[in-house]
N, CA, C and O of each residue as an XYZ file, in Angstrom:
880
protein
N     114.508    155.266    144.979
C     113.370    155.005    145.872
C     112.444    153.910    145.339
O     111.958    153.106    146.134
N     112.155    153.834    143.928
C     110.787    153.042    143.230
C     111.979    151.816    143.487
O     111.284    150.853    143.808
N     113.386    151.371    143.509
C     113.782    150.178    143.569
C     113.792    149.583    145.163
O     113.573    148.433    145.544
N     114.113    150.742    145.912
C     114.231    150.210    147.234
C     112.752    149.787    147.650
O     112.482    149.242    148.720
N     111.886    150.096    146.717
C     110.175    149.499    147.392
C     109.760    148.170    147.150
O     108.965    147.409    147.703
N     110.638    148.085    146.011
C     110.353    146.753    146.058
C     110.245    145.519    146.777
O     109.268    144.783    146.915
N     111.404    145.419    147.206
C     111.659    144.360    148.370
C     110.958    144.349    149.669
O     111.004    143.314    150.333
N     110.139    145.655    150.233
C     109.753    145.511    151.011
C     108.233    145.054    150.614
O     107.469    144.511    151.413
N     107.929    145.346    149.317
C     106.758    145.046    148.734
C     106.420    143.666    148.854
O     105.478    143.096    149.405
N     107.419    143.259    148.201
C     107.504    141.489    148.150
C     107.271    140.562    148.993
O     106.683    139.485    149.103
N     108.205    141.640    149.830
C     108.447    140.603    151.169
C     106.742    140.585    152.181
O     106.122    139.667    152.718
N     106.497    142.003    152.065
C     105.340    142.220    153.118
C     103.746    140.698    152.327
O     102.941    139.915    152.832
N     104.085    141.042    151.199
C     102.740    139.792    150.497
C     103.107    138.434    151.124
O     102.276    137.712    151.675
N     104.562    138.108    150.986
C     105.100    136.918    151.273
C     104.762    136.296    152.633
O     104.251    135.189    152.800
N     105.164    137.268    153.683
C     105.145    137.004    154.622
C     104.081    137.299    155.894
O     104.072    137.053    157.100
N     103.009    138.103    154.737
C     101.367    138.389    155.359
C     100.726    137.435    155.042
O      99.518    137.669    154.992
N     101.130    136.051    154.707
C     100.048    134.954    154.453
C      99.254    134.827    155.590
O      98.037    134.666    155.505
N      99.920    134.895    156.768
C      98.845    135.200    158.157
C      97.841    135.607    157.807
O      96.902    134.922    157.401
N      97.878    136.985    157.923
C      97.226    138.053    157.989
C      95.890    137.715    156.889
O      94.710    138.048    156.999
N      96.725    136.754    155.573
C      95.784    136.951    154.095
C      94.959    135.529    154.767
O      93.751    135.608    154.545
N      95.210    134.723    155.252
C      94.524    133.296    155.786
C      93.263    134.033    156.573
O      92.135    133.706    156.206
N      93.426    135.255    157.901
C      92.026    135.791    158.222
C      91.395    136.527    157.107
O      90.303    136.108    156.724
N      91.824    137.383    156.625
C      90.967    138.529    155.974
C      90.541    137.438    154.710
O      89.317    137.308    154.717
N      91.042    136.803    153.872
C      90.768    136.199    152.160
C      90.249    135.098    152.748
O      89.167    134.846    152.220
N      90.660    133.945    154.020
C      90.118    132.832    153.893
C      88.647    132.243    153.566
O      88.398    131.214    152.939
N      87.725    133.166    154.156
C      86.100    133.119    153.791
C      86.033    133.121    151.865
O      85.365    132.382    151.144
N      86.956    134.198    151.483
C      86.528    134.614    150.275
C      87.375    133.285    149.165
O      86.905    133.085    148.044
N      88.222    132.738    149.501
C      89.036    131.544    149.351
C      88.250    130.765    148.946
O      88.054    130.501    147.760
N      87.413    130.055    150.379
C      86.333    128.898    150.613
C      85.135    129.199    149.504
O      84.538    128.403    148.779
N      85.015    130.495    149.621
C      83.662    130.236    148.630
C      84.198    130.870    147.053
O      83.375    131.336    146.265
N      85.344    130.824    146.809
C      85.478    130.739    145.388
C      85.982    129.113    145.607
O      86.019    128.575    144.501
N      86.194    128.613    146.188
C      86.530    127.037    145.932
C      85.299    126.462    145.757
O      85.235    125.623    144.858
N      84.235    126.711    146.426
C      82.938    125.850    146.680
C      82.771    125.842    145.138
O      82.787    126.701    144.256
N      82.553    124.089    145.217
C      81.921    123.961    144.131
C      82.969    123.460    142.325
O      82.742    123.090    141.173
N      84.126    123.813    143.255
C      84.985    123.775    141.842
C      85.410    121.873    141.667
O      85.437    121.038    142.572
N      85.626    121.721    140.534
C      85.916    120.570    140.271
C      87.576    120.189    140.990
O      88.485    120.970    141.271
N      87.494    118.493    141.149
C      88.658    118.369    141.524
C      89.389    117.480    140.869
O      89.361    116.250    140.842
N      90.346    118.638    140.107
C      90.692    118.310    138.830
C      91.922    119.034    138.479
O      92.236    119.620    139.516
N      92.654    119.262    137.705
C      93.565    119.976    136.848
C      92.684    121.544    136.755
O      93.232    122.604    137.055
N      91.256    121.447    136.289
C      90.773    122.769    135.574
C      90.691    123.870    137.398
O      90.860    125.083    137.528
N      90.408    122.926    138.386
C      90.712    123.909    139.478
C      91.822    124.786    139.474
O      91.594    125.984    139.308
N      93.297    124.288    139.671
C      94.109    124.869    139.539
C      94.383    126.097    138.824
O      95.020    127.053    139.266
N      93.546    125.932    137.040
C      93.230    127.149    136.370
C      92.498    128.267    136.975
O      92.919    129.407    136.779
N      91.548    128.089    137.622
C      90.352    128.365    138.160
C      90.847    129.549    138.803
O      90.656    130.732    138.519
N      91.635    128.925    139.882
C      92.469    129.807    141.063
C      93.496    130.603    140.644
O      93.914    131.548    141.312
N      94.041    130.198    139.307
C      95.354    131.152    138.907
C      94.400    132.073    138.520
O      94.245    133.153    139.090
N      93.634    131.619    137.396
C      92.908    133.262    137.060
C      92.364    134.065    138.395
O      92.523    135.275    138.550
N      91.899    133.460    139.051
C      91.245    134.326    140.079
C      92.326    135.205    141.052
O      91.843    136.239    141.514
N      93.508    134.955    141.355
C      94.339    135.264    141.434
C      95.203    136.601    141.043
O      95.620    137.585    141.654
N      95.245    136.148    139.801
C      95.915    136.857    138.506
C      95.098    138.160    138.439
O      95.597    139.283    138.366
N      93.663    137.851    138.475
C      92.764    138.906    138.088
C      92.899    139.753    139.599
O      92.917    140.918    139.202
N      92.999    139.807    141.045
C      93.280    140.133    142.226
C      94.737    140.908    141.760
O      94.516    142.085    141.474
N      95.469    140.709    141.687
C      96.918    141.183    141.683
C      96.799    142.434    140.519
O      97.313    143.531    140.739
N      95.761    142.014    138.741
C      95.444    142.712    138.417
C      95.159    144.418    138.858
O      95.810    145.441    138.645
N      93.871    144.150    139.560
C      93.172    145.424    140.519
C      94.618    145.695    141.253
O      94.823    146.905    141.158
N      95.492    145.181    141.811
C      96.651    145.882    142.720
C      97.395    146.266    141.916
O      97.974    147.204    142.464
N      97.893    146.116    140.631
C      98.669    147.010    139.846
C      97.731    148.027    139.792
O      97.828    148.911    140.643
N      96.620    148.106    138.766
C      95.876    149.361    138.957
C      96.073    150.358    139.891
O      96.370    151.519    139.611
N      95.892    149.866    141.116
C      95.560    150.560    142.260
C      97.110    151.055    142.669
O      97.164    152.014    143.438
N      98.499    150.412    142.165
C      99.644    150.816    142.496
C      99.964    152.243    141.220
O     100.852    153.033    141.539
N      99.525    152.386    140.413
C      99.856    153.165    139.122
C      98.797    154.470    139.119
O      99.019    155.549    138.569
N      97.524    154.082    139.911
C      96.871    155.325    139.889
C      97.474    156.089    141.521
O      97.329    157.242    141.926
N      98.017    155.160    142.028
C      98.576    156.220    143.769
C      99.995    156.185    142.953
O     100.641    157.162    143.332
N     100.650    155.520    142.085
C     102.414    156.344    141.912
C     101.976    157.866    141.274
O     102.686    158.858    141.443
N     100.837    157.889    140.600
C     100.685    159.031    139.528
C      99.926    160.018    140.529
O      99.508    161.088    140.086
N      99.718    159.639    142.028
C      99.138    160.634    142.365
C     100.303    160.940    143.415
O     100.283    161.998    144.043
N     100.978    160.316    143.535
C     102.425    160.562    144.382
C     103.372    161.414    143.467
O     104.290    162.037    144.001
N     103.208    161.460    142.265
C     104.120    162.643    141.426
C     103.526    163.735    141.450
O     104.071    164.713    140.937
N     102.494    163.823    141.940
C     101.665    164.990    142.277
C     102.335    166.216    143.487
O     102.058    167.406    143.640
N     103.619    165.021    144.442
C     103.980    165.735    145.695
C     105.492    166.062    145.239
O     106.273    166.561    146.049
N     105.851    165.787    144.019
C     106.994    166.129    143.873
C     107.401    167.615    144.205
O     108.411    168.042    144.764
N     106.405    168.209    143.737
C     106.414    169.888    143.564
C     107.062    169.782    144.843
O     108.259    169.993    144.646
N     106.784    169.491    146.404
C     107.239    169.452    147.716
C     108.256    168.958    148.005
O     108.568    168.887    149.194
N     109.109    168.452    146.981
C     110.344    167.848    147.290
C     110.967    168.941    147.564
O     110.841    169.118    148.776
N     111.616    169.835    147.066
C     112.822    171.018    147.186
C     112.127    171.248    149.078
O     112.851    171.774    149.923
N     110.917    170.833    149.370
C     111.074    172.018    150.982
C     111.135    170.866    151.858
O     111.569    171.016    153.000
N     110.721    169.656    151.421
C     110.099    168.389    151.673
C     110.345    167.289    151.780
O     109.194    166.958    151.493
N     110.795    166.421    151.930
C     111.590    164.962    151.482
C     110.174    164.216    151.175
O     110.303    163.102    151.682
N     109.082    164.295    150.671
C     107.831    163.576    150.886
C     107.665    162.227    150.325
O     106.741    161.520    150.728
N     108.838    161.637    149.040
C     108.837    160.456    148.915
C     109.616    159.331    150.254
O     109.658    158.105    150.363
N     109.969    160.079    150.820
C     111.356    159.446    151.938
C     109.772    159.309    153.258
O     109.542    158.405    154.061
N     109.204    160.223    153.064
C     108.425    160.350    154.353
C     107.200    159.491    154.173
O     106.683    159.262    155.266
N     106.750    159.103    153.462
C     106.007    158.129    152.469
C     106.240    156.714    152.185
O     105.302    155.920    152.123
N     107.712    156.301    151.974
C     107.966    155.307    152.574
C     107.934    154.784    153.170
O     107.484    153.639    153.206
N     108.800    155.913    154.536
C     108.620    155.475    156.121
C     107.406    155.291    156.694
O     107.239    154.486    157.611
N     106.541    155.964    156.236
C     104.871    155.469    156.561
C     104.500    154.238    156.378
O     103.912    153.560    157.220
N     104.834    153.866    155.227
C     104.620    152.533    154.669
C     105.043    151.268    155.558
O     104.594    150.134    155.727
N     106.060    151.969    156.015
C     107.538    150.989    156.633
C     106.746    150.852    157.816
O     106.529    149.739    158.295
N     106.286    151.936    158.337
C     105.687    151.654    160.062
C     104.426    150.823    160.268
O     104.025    150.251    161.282
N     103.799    150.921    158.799
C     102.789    150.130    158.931
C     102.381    148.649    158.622
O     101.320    148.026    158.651
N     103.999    148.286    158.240
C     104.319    147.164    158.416
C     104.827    146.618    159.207
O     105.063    145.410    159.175
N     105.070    147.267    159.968
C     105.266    146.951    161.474
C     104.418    147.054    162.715
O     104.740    146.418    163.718
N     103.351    147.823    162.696
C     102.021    148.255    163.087
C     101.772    146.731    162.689
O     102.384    145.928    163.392
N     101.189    146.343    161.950
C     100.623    145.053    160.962
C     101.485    143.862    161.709
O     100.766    142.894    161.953
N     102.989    143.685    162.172
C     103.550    143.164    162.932
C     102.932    142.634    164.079
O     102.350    141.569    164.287
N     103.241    143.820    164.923
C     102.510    143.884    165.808
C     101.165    143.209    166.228
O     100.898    142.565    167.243
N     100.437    143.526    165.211
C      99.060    143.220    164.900
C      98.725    141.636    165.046
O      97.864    141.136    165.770
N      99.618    140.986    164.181
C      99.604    139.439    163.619
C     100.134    138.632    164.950
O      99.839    137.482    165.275
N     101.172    139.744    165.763
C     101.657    138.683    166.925
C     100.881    139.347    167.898
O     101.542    139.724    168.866
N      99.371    139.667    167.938
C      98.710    139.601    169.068
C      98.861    140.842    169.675
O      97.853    141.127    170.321
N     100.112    142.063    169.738
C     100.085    143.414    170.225
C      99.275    144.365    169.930
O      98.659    144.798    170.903
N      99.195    144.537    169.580
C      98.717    145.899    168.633
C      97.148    145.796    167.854
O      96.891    146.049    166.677
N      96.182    145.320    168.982
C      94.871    145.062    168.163
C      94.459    146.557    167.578
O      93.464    146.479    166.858
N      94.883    147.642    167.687
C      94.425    148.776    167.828
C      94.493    148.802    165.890
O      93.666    149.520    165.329
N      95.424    148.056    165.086
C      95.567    148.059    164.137
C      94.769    147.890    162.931
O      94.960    148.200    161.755
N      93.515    147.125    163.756
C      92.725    146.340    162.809
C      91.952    147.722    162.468
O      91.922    147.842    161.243
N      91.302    148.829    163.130
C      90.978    149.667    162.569
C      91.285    150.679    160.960
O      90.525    151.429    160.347
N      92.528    150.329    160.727
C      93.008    150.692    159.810
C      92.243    149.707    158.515
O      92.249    149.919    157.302
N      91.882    149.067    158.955
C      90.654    148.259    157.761
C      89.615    148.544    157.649
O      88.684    147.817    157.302
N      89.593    149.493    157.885
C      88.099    149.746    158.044
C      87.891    150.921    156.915
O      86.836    151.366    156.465
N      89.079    151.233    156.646
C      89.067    152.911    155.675
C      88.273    152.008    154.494
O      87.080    152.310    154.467
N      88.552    151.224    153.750
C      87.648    150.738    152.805
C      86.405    150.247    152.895
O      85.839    149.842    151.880
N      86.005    150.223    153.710
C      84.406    149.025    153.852
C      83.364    149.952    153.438
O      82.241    149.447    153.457
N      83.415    150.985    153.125
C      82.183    151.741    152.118
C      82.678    150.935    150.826
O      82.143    149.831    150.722
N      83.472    151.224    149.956
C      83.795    150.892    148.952
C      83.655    149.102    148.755
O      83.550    148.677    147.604
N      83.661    148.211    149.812
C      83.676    147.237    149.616
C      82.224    146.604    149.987
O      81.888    145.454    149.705
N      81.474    147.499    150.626
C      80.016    147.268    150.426
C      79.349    147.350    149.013
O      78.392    146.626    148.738
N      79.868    148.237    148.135
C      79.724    148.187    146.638
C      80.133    147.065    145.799
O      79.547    146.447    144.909
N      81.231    146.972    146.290
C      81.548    145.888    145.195
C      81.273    144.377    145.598
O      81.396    143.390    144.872
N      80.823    144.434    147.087
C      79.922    142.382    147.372
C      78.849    142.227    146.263
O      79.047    141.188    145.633
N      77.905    142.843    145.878
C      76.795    142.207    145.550
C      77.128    142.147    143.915
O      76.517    141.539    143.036
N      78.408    143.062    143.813
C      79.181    143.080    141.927
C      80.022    141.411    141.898
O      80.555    140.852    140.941
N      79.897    141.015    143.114
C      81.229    139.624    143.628
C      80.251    138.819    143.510
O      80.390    137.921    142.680
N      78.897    138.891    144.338
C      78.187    137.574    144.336
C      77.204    137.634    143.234
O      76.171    137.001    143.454
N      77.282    138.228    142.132
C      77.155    138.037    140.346
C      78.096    136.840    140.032
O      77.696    135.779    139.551
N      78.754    136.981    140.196
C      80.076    136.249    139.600
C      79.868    134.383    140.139
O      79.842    133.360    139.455
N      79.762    134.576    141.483
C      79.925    133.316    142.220
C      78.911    132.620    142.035
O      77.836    133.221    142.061
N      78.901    131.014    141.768
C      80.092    130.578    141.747
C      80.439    130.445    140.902
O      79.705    130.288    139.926
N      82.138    130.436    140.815
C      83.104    130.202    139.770
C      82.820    128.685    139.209
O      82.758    127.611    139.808
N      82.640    129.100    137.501
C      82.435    127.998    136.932
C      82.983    128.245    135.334
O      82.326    127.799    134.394
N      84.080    128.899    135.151
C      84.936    129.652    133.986
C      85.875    130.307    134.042
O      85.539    131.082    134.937
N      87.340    130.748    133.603
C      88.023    131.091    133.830
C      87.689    132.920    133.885
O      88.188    133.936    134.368
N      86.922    132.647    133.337
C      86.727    134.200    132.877
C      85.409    135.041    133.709
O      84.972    136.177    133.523
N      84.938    133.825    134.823
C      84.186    134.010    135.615
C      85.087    134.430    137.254
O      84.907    135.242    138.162
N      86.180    133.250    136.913
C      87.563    133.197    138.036
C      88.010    134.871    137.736
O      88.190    135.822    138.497
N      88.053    134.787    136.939
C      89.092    136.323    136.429
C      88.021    137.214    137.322
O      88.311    137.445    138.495
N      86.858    137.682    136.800
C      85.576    138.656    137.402
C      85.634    138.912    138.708
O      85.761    140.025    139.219
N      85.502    137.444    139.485
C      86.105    137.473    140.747
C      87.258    137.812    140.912
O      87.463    138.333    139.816
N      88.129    137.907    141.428
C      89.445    138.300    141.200
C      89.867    139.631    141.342
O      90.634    140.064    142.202
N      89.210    140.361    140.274
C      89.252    141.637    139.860
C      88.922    142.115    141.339
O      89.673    142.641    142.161
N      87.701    141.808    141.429
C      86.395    142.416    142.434
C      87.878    142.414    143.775
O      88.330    143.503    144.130
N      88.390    141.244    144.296
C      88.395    140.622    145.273
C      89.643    141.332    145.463
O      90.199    141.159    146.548
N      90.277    142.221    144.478
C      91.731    143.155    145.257
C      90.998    144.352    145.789
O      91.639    145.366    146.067
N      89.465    144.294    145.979
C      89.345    145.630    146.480
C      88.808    145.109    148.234
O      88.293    145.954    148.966
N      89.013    143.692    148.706
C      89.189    143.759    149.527
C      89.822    144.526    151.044
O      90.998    144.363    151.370
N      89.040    145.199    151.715
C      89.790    146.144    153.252
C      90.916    145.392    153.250
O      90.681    144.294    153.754
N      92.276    145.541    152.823
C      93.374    144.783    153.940
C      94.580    146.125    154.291
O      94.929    146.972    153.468
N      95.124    146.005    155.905
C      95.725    146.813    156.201
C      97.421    146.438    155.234
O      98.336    147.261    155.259
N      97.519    145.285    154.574
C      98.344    144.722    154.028
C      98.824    145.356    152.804
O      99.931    145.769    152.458
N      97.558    145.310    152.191
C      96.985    145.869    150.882
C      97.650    147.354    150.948
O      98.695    147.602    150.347
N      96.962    148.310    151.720
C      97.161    149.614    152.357
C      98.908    149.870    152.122
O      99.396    150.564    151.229
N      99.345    149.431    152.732
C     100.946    149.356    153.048
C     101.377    149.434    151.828
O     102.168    150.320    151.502
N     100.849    148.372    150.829
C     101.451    148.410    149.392
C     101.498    150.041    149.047
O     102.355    150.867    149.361
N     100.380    150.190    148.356
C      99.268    151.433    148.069
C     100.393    152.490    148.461
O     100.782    153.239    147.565
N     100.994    152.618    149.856
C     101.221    153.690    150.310
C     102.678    153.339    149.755
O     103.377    154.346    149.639
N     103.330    152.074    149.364
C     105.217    152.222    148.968
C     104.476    152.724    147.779
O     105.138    153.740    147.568
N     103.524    152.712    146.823
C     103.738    152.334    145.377
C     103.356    154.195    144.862
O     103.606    154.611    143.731
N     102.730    155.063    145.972
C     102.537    156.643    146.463
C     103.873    157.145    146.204
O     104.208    158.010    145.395
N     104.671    156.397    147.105
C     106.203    157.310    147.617
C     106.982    157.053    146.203
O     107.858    157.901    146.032
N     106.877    156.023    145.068
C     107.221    155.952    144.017
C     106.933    156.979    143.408
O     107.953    157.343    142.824
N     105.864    157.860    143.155
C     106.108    158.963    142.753
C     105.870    158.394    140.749
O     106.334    159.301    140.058
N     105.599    157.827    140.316
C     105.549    157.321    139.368
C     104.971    156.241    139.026
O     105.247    155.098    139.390
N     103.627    156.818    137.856
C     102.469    155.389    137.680
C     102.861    154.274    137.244
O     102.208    153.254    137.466
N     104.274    154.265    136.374
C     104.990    153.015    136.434
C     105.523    151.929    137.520
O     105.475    150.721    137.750
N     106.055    153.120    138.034
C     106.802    152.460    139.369
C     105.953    151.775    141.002
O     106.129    151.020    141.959
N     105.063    152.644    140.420
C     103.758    152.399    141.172
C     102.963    151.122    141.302
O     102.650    150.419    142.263
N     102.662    151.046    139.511
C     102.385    149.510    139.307
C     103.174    148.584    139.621
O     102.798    147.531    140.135
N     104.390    148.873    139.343
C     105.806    147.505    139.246
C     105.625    147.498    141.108
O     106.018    146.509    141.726
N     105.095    148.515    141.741
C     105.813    147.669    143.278
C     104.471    146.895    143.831
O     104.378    145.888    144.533
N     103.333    147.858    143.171
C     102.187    146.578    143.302
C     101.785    145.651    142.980
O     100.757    145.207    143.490
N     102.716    144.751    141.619
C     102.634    143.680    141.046
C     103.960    143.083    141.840
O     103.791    141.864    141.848
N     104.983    143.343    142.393
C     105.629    142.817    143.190
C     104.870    142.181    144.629
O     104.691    140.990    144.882
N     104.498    143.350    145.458
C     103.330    142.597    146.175
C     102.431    141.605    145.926
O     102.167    140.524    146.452
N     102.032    142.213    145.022
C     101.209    140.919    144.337
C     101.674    139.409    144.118
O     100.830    138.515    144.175
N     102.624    139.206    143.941
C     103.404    138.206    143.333
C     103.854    137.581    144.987
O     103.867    136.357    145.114
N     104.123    138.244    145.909
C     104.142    137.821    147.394
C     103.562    137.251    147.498
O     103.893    136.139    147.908
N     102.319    137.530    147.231
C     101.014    136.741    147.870
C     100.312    135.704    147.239
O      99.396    135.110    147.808
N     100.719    135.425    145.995
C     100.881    134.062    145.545
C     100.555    132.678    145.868
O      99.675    131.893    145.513
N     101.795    132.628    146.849
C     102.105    131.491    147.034
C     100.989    131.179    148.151
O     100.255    130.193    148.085
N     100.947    132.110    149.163
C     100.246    131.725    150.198
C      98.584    131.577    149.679
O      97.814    130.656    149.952
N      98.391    132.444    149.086
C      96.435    132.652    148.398
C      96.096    131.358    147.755
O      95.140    130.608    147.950
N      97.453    131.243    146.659
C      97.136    129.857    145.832
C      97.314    128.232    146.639
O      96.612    127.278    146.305
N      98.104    128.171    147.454
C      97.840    127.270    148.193
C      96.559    127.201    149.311
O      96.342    126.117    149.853
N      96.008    127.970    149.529
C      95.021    128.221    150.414
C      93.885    127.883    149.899
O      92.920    127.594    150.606
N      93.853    127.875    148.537
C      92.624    127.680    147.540
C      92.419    126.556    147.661
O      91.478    126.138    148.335
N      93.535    125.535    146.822
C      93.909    124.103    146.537
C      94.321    123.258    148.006
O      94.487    122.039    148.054
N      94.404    123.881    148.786
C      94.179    122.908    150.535
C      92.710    123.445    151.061
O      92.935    123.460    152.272
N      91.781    123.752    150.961
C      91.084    124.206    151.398
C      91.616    124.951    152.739
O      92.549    125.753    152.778
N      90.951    124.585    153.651
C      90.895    124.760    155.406
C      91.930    124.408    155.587
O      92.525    125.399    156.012
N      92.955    123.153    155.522
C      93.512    122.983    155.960
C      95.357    123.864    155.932
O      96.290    123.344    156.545
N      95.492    124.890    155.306
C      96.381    125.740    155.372
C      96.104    126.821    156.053
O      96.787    127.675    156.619
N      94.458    126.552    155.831
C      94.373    128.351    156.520
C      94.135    127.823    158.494
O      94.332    128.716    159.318
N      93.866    126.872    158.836
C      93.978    126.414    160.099
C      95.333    126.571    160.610
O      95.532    127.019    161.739
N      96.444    126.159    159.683
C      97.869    126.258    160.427
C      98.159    127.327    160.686
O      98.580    127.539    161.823
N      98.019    128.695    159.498
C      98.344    129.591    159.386
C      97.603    130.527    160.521
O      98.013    131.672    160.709
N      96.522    130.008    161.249
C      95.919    130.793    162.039
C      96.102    130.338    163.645
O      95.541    130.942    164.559
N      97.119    128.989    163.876
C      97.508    128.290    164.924
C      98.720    130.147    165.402
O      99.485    130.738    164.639
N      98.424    130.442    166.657
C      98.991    131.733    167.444
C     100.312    131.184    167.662
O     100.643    131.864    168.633
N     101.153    130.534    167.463
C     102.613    130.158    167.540
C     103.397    130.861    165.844
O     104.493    131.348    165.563
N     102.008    130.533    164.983
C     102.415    130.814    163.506
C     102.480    132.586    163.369
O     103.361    133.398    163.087
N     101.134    132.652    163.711
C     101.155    134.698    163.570
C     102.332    135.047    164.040
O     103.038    135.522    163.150
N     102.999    134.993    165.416
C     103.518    135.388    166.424
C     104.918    135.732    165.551
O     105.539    136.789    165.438
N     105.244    133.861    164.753
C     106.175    134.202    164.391
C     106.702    135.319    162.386
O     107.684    135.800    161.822
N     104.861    135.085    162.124
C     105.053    135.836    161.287
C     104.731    137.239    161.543
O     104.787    137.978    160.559
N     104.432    137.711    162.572
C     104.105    138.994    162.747
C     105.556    139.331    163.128
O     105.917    140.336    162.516
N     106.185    139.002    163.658
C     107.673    139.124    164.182
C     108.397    139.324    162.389
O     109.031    140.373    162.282
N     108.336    138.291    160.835
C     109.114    138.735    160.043
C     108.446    139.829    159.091
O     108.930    140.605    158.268
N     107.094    139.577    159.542
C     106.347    141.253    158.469
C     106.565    142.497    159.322
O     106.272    143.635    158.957
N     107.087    142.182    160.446
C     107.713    144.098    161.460
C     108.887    143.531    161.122
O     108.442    143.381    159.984
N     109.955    143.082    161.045
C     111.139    143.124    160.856
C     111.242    143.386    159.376
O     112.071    144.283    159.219
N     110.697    142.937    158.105
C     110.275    143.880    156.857
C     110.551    145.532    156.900
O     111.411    146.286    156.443
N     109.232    145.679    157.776
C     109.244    147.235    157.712
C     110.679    147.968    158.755
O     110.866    149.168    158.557
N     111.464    147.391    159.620
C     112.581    147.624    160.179
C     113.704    147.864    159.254
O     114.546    148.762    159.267
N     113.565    147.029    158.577
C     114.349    146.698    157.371
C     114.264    147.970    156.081
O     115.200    148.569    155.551
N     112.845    148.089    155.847
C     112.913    149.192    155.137
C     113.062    150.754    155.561
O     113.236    151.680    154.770
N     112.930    150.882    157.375
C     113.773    152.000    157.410
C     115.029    152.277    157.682
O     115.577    153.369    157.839
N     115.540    150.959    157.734
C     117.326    151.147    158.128
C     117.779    151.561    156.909
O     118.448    152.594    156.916
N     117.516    150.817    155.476
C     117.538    150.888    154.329
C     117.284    152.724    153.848
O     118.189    153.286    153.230
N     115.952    153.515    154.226
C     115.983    154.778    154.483
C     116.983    155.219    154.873
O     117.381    156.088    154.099
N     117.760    155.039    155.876
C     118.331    155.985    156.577
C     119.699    155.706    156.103
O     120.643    156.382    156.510
């Protein structure tokens, strides 16, 4: 099970750059404001980055260790299998979502926004980034961003059942989202404009539900 999460882990960061262009792009712009344009940017953004993906291992190792908690329910239960498939639907929910169906989805972001009212005014300490180790601070803060994306992880890295396995599928996610966050930094606006052109969602909301399709055929 902790191997089959992976891939859907990966894939869902990879291919939620959509999704990460609305929810991160504000938070993008204003860790860019201000940064030099230079080589030391590039640093800037990996740490900030690095330190984001950070908080998502965390957050994958304290839900695997609370997902071994449901083992006891296995013998009556399949609850890592059922845990998955949750995961799986809500990457397809999130599908949905990105190609315009399913606005009903965005509510599912909302389960964090107590918690992320705490940690803005711990974020705008930090800003602006002017140190790596200021980049890092941010960072940290900035995986506790509401994302229904995020969520999805959280819930494969549960069905792992293990704080190891937990972490490893949330640093896989993590590592998805990479490419799209770090380019978004270093283009300013101009990536997160394409990425938000409705021909683009449509067609990435179409491969982040075919993800989660994928991970229940793979189930079954």
């Amino acid at each position: 099970m902790p191997e089959l999460s992976l891939v859907p882990a990966f894939l869902a960061g990879l291919l939620g750059g959509v999704h990460c262009a609305g929810m991160c792009g504000g938070l993008v712009g204003a860790f860019a404001l201000g940064l030099p344009a230079d080589r030391s940017a590039l640093v800037l953004h990996v740490a900030c980055n690095l330190g984001r993906v950070a908080t998502y291992v965390a957050l994958g190792a304290l839900a695997g260790a609370a997902g071994a908690g449901t083992l006891v329910f296995e013998r009556t239960l399949p609850v890592q299998k059922i845990l998955f498939g949750a995961s799986c639907l809500m990457l397809i929910g999130l599908g949905l979502h990105l190609a315009g169906v399913f606005a009903r989805f965005a509510a599912i972001e909302r389960i964090g926004n107590g918690l992320w009212r705490r940690v803005q005014p711990l974020l705008a300490r930090v800003l602006p980034i002017r140190s790596a180790r200021s980049a890092l601070a941010a960072g940290l803060l900035w995986g506790f961003l509401p994302c229904g994306l995020v969520y999805s992880g959280v819930v494969l890295a549960l069905a792992s059942a293990s704080a190891a396995h937990g972490a490893l599928v949330m640093a896989s996610f993590g590592a998805g989202t990479l490419p799209n966050l770090l380019a978004m930094g270093l283009l300013a606006g101009r990536l997160q404009r394409f990425l938000q052109d409705r021909r683009v969602r449509t067609l990435a909301g179409i491969a982040v539900g075919a993800a989660g399709v994928w991970g229940l055929l793979k189930l079954a």
